[in-house]
N, C-alpha and C positions, 0 to 999 in steps of 0.2 A: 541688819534688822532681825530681830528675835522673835520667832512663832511660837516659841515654847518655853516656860521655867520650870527649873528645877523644885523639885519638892523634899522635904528636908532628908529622904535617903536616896537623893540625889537621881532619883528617877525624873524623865523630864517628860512633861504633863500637856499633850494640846491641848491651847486653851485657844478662842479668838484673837485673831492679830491684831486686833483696836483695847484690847487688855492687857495687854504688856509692853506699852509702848513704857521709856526710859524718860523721856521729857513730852514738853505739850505737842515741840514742832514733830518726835516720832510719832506722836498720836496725830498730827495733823496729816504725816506723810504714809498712815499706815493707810487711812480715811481717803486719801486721796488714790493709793494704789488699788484700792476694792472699787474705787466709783470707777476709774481706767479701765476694771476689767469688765464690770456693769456696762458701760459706754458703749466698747467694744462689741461687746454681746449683743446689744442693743441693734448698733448701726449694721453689723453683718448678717444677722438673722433676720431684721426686717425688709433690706435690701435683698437676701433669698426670698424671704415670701412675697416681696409686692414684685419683683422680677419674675420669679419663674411662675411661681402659683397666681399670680395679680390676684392677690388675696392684700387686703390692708396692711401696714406696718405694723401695726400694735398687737395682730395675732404674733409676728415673729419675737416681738417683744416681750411677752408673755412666755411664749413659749422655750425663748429665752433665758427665761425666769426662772419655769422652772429645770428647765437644766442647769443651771451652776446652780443656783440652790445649794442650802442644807442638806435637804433629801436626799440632793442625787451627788453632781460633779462635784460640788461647792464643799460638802462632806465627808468626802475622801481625805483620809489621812497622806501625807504627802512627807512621805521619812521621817525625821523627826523634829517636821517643822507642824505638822499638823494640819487642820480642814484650812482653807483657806476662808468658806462662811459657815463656819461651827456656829450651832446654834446657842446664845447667847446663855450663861448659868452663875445663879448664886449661889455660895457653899450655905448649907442651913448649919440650928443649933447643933445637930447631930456629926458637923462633915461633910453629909450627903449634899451631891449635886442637885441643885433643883432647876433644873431648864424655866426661860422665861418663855410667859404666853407667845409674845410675837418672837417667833423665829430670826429672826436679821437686830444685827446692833442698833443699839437707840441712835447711833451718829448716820445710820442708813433711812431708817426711817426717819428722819428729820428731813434727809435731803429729798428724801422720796415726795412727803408732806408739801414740800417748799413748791415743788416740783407739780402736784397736783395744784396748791393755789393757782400756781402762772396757769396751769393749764383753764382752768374756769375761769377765770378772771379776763382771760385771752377768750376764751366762748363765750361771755359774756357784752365781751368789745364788739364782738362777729354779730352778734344778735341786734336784729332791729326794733328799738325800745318800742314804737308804735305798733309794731306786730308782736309784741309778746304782750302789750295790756289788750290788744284786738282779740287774742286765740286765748288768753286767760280763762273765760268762760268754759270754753269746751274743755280746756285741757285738765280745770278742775274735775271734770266728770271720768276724762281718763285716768287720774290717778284715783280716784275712788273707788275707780273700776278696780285698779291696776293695785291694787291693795287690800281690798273686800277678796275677791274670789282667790289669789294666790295665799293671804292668809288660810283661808276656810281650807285649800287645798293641802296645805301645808300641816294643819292642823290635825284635819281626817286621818292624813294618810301615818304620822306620828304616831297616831293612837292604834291604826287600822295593823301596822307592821309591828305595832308589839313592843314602842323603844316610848311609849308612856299610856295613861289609861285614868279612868274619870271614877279609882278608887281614895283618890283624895285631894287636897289642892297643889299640894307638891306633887306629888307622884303626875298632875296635870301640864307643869313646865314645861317639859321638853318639849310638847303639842305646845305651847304657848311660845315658846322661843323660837322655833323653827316655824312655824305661821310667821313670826314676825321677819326672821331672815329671807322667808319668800319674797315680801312684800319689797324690798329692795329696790332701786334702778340705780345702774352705776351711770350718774351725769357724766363722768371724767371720759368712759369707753364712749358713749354714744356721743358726747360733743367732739372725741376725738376724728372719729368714723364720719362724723356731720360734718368737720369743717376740713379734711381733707377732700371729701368729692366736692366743696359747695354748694351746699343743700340746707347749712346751718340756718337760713334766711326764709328758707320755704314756710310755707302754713305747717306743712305735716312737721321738716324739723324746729319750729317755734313751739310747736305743740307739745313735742316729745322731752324739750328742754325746760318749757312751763309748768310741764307734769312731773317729770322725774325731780325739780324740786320738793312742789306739792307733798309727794310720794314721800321722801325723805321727811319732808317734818312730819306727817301723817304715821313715817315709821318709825322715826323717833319714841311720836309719844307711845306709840305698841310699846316699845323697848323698857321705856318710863314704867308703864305701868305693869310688867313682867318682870322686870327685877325690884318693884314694889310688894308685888306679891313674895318672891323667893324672901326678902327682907322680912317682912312683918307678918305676910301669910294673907295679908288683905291689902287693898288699896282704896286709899276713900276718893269722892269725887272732886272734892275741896281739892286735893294736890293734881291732880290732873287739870284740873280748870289752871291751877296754876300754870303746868307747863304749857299746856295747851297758849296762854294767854301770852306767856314770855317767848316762844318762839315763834308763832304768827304772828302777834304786837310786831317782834324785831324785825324778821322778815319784809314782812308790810312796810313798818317803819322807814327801813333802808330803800327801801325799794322807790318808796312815793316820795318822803323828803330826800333823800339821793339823788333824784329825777328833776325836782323841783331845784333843788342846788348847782347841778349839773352846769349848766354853762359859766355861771358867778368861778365856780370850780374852775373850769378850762380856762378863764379871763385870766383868776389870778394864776398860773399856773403856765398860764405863756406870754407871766412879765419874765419870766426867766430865759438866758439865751443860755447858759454854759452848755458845751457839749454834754450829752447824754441825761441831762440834770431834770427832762420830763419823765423819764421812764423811771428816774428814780420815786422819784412825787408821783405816780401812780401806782407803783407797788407798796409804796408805801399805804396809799388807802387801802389797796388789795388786804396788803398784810395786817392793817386793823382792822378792817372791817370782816375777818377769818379770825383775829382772835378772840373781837370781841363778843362772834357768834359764838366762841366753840366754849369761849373762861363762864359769861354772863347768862348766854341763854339759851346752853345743853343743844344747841346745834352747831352740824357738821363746820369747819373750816370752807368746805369748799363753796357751801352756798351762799356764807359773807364776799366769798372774791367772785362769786357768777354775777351776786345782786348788783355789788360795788362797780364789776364791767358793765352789766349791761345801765345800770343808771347812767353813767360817760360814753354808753354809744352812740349819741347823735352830738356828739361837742369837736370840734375842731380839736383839743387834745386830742381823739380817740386814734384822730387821722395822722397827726404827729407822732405818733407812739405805735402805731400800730405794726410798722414793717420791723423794729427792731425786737417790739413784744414778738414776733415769729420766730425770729432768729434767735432770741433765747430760748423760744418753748422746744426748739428743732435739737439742742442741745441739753435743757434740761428734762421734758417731760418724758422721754423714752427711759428715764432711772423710774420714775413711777411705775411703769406697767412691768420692766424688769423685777425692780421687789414687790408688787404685787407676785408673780409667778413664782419668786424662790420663798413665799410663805406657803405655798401648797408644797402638802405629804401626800404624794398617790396610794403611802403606804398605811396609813390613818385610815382607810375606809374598806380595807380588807376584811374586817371583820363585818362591815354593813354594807357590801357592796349591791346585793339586791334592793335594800332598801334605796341609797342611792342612785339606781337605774329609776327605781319608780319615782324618785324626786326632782330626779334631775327633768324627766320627761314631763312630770305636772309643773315645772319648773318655767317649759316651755310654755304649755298646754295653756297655767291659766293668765300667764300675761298678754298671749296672741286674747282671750276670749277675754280678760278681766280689762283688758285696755281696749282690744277690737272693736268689739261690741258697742262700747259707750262714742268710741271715735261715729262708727257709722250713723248714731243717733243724730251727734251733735253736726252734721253735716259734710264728712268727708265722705268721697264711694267708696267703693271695694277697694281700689288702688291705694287708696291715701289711708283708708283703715287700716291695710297689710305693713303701711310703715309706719304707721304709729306704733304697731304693735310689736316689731319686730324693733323699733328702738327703745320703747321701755324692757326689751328682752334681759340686757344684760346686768346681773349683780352686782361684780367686778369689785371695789375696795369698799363700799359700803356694806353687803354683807358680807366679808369678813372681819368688819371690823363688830356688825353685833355679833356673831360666831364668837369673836375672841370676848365678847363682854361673857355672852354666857358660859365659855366655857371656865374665864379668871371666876366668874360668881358660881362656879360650881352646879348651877340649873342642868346643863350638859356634860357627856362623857366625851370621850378621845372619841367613842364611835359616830355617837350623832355630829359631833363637830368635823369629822373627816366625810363623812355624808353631807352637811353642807360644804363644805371644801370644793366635793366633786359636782352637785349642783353649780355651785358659783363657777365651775371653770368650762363646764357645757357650756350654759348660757352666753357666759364669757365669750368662747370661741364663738359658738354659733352665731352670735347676734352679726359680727360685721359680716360675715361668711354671706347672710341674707340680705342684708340692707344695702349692699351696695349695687347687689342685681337690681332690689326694687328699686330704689329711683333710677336706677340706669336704663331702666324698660321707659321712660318718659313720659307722658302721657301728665295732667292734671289730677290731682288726689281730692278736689273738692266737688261735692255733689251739688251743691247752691253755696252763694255767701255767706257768712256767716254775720250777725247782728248788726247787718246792711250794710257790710265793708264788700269791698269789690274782693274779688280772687287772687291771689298774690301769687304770678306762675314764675319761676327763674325765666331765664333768656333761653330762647330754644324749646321751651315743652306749647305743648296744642295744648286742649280742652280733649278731656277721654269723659269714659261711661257716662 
């Protein structure tokens, strides 16, 4: 197997090992020996952190991440075979090397993708459909929250540190794009952290999983109309009504006729006996109902396969399919949070690292108060507010993935984008570091009922505050 070719005065060039494969099966077998050594990374590091630290899996996984990495391990030249995950380049008109936005091969981030579906889609099964149309109301209020004041924070502090200013509409971006990466919540980390303790069921985690879609199409359309602006220089409200229309419509759509279909679904779907042949037929929905959000109606993949799980969570399929959907997520979803980890450069925010201190902590700051706040309103106490807030905490592959929009549209520099970077991997970390103590302290998170539904407590917790 060849890591490197020669160039025409016979110098040999590291280039990635998924680039020089000789036929399809060496391209298949290079693809296969990267995911081996992701895997690996994966199962040993996570089993250090939830072993000795009893910290979650998916910090070790992460962290993981970023050790082999581009950046760091993964970068290293290695004799004249070259990086094992060299960051991915196309020669330009000139020659010159031009590095691609996402750091990791496109056949990495595919599986990674794949890998996020099963995982929402799989949180989506866990979730109990009568409790997430019950906590709908409130949970609209926390991503409002949870949207409004990390923008604003995001915004301020942009202009406040001197990396933009309100001497024109451009030179206004980067305050405009980094407000929008604030507003973020990574479903993928907090359903993972949720449905490891069992807690994914509760009022506070139904809430936090209700919201952090919300959040996501709410920061979508931010996204929409921030690179409307860098396009044209203005945005009118005709095209925002548009999106606005096309990814709530869809959302909705799925959600309530999905719901409505749901069982007709599960009938005809368990005329089939062949071994394994149901879990095929539900990833299959998964997998359209994630393309057709992401091709049709400018939202993310993941919240077509959360809507499409949790529509089939009360049907007898869910219960047929549910223990093997584990056993692949136990196997596939740990490459997600892996390449998530080996797209962060620690070294990309050297040049804004104080900026980054200060963002990473408003980072914190306004999701506890931008989601806290609104939860207390809508009826949970101090306890159940503390986890709401601490699960819309983390960023995780959503903003990086607008990070990477603005930095491919140019709005943002290497600095500001490495400054988000280091934000998204605080958060990141922090969030399961906290949420696992709070529900582990027990107690009830609701202050009264909510829209005259009784209190929904797991097995085991009292009534607190």
């Amino acid at each position: 197997m060849h890591w490197g070719i020669p160039n025409i005065a016979g110098m040999n060039i590291p280039v990635p090992l998924l680039s020089v494969a000789e036929s399809p099966l060496e391209e298949v077998a290079s693809l296969v020996f990267l995911l081996a050594i992701i895997i690996l990374a994966a199962k040993v590091a996570g089993e250090m952190v939830q072993r000795y630290l009893s910290l979650p899996a998916v910090l070790g996984e992460l962290g993981a991440g970023i050790l082999i990495g581009p950046f760091a391990l993964g970068g290293i030249e290695i004799g004249s075979f070259g990086p094992i995950f060299e960051i991915p380049f196309s020669i330009g008109d000139a020659g010159e090397k031009i590095e691609a936005i996402t750091p990791v091969a496109d056949e990495l981030f595919f599986v990674a993708q794949v890998a996020a579906i099963i995982l929402l889609f799989q949180a989506g099964l866990e979730t109990n459909r009568q409790q997430f149309f019950r906590w709908m109301r409130p949970a609209t209020a926390v991503a409002a929250g949870g949207v409004i004041v990390p923008f604003t924070f995001g915004f301020l502090a942009t202009i406040v540190m001197g990396f933009a200013s309100f001497d024109s509409t451009i030179s206004l971006l980067p305050a405009l794009f980094v407000g929008a990466i604030m507003t973020a919540t990574s479903v993928g980390i907090t359903a993972r952290v949720l449905a490891d303790i069992r807690r994914l069921d509760t009022p506070e985690g139904t809430t936090v999983m209700a919201a952090a879609v919300v959040d996501d199409v709410l920061g979508i359309l931010i996204v929409a109309v921030v690179i409307g602006i860098a396009d044209t220089g203005e945005v009118s409200v005709v095209d925002i009504g548009i999106i606005a229309a096309k990814a709530i419509g869809f959302w909705l759509g799925l959600m309530i006729i999905g719901s409505m279909l749901a069982k007709r679904i599960s009938d005809v779907f368990l005329w089939f006996h062949s071994p394994g042949v149901l879990v095929g037929l539900a990833l299959f929905l998964a997998f359209m109902a994630s393309a057709i959000a992401e091709i049709y109606f400018g939202l993310a993949m993941i919240i077509g396969a959360y809507t499409m799980g949790l529509a089939l969570s009360n049907t007898e399929l869910k219960h047929r399919i549910e223990e093997p959907m584990i056993q692949i997520g136990h196997f596939i979803v740990p490459v997600f949070f892996v390449v998530i980890g080996m797209q962060v450069d620690l070294g990309a925010m050297s040049g804004a690292i104080y900026f980054g201190i200060v963002l990473s902590i408003l980072g914190i700051v306004s999701k506890v108060v931008g989601a806290g706040l609104p939860a207390l309103v809508v009826g949970f106490n101090r306890r159940g507010a503390w986890r709401v807030a601490i699960g819309m905490l983390p960023r995780g592959e959503v903003a990086l993935i607008i990070a990477g929009i603005g930095l491919a549209s140019g709005v943002i520099g290497q600095d500001v984008f490495g400054v988000a970077i280091l934000m998204t991997i605080v958060t990141t970390l922090v969030a399961p570091i906290i949420l696992v103590p709070a529900f582990a302290s027990g107690g009830s998170g609701l202050r009264r009922p909510m829209g005259g539904a009784r209190a929904h407590r797991p097995r085991g917790q009292s009534e607190g505050d």
